[in-house]
Structure formats: structure tokens, C-alpha cells
BABAGU-46219 format. One record per residue: residue in three letters; x, y, z of N, C-alpha, C in turn. Coordinates in pm, 1 decimal. Example, Ala and Ser with C-alpha at 12.3 -4.5 7.8 and 13.67 -1.06 7.14 Angstrom:
2
GUSE resn      npx      npy      npz     capx     capy     capz      cpx      cpy      cpz
GUSE  ALA   1319.0   -569.0    780.0   1230.0   -450.0    780.0   1320.0   -330.0    780.0
GUSE  SER   1285.0   -225.0    708.0   1367.0   -106.0    714.0   1290.0      3.0    787.0
***
This chain:
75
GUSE resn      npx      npy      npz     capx     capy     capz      cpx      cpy      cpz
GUSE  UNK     83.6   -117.5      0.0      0.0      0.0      0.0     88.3    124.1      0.0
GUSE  UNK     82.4    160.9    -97.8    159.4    310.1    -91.0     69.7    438.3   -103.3
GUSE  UNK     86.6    520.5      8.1      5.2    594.3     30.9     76.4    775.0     38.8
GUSE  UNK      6.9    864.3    -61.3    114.9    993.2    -80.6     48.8   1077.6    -49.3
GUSE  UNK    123.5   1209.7    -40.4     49.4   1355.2     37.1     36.6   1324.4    196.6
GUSE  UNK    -36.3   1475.3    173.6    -88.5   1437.0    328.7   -118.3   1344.3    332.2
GUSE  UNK   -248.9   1271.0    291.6   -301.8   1136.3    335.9   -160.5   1032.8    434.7
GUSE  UNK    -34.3   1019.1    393.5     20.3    931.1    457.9     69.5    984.7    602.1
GUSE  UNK     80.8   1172.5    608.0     71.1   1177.9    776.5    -21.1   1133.8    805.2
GUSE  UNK   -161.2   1117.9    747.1   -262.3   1104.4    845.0   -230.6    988.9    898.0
GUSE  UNK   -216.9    892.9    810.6   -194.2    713.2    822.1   -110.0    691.4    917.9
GUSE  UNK     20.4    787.2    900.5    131.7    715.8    966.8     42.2    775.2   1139.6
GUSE  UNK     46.8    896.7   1142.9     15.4    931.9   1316.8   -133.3    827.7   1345.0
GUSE  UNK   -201.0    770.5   1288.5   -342.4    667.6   1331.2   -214.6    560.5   1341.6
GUSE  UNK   -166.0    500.9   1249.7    -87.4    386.6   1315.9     -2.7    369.2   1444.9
GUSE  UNK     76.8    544.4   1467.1    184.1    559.3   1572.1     20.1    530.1   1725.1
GUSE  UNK    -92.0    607.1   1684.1   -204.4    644.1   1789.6   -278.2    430.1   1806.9
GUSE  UNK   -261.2    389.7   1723.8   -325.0    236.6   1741.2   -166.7    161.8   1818.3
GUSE  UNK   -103.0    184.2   1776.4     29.0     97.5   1822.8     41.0    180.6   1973.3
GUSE  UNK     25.6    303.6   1999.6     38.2    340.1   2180.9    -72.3    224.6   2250.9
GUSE  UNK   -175.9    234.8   2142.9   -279.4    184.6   2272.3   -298.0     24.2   2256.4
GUSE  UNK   -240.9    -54.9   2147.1   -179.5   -172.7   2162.3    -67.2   -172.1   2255.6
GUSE  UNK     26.1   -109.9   2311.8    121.0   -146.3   2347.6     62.1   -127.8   2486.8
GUSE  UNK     -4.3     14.0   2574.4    -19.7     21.6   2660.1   -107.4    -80.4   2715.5
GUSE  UNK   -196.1    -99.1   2603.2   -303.2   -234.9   2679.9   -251.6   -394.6   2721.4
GUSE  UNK   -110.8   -362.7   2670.0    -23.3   -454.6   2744.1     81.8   -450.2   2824.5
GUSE  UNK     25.2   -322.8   2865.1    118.0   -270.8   3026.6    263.3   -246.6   2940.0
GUSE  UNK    291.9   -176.0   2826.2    449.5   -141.9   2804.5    415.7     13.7   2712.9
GUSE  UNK    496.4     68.9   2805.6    457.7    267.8   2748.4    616.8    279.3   2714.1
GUSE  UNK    611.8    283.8   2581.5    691.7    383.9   2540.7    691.7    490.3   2500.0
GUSE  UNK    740.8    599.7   2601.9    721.7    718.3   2590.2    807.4    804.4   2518.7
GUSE  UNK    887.9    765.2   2430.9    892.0    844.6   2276.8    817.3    818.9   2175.8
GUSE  UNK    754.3    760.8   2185.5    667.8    683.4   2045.4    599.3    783.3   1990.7
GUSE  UNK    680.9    847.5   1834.0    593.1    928.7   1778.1    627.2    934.6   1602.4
GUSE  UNK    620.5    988.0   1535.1    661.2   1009.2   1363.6    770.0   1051.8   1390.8
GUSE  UNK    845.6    965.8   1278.3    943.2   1041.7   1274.5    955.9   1184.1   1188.9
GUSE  UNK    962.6   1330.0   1249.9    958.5   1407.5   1190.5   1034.5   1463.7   1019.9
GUSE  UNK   1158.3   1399.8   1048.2   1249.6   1422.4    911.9   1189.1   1325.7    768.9
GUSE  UNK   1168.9   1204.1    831.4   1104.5   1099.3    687.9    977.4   1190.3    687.3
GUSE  UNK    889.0   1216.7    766.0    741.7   1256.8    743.0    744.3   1412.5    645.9
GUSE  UNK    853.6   1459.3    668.7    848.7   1593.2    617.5    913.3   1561.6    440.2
GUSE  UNK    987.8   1417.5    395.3   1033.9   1398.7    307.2    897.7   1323.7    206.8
GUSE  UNK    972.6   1330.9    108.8    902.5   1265.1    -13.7    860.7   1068.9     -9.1
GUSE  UNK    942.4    978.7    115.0    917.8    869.5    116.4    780.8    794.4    107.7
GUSE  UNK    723.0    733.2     61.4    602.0    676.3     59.7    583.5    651.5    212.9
GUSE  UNK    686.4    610.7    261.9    614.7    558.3    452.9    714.4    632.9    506.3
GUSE  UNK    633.4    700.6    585.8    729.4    759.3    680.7    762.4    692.0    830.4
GUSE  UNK    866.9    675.4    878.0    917.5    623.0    973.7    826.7    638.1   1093.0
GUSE  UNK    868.4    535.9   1172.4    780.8    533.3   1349.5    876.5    526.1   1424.6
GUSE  UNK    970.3    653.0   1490.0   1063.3    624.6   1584.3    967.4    586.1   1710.0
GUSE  UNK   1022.3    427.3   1729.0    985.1    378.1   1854.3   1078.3    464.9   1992.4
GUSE  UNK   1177.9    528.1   2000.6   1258.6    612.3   2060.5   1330.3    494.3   2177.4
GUSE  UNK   1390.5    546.5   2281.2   1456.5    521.0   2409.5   1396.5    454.1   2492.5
GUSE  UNK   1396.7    339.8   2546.8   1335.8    291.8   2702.4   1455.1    286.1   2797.8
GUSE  UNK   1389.8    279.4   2931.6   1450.3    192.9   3012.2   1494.7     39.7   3033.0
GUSE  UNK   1502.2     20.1   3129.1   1517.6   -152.5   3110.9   1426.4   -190.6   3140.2
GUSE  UNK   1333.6   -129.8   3228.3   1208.1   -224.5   3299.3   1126.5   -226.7   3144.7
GUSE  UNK   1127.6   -118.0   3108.2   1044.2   -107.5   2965.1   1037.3   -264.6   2847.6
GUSE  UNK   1188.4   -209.8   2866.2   1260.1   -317.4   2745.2   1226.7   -456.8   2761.3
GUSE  UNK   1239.1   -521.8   2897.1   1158.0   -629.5   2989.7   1061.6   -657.5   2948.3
GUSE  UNK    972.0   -537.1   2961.0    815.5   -544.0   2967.0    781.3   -580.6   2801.4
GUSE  UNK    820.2   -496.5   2681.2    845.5   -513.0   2586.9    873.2   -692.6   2519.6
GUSE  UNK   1006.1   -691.3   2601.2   1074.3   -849.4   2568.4    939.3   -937.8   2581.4
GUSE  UNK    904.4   -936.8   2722.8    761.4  -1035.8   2747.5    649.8  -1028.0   2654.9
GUSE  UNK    629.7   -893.6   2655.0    543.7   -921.3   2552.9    509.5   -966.6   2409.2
GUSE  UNK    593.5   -913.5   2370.1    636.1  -1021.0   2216.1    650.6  -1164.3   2276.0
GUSE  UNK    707.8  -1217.3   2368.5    740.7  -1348.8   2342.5    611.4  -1432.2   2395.5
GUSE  UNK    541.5  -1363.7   2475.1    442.7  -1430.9   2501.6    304.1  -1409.5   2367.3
GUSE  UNK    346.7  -1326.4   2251.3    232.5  -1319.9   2182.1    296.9  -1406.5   2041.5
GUSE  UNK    372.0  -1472.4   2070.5    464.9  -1552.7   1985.4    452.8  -1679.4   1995.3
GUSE  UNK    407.6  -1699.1   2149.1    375.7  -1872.4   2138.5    189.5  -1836.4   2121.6
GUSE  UNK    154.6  -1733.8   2137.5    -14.5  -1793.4   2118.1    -19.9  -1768.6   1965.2
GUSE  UNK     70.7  -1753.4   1908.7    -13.6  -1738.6   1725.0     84.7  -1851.5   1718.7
GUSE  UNK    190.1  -1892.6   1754.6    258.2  -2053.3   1739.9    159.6  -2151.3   1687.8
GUSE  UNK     27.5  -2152.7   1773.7    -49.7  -2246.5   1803.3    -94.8  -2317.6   1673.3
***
């Protein structure tokens, strides 16, 4: 799906706004999570999602969660 103009800020910030509240509804906040401003301002068809900086407890929380959503689609 390649998506141009505005239309793809819109896309990209609804995806960065669905992926906070996927992530938070599994107890892991990353609190840089936003567009990346430099790709979004360029000509690229997708503009970047800097996931940004955590801590460790984050990164933890993070780790678990992928791995535990890894054995239930295993199935």
C-alpha cells in the first residue's frame, strides 16, 4: 500500500495512535513513540515510526510481551 500527500501523515500518526494503545493495553509505554519528523516531512512513501529510548524495565516489559504473543499465534 503506498500511500502519498498528506493522506500518509494522516496514516502514519493513526498507526503511531493504534500501536500506543496496543502497546499500553499490554502494560508497556513507550514514551517516545511518535513520527518520525524528518522521513514525514520527506518525499518517502512511509514515513518512519521512531519507537525512541526505554529503560530496562520497559525493554523487559516489551521483551515479554512479544514473546508471550509468539507462542499464542505458534499455536
Amino acid at each position: 500500500m503506498v500511500v502519498r500527500g498528506a493522506e500518509r501523515i494522516l496514516v502514519v500518526e493513526e498507526v503511531v495512535t493504534q500501536l500506543k494503545a496496543e502497546l499500553e493495553g499490554a502494560g508497556v509505554l513507550l514514551p517516545s513513540l511518535r513520527v518520525d519528523p524528518v522521513s514525514a516531512a520527506g518525499e518517502t512513501a512511509y514515513p518512519l515510526v521512531d519507537l525512541g529510548c526505554v529503560n530496562l524495565d520497559t525493554a523487559m516489559r516489551l521483551v515479554a510481551v512479544l514473546h508471550g504473543g509468539r507462542g499464542a499465534g505458534a499455536r
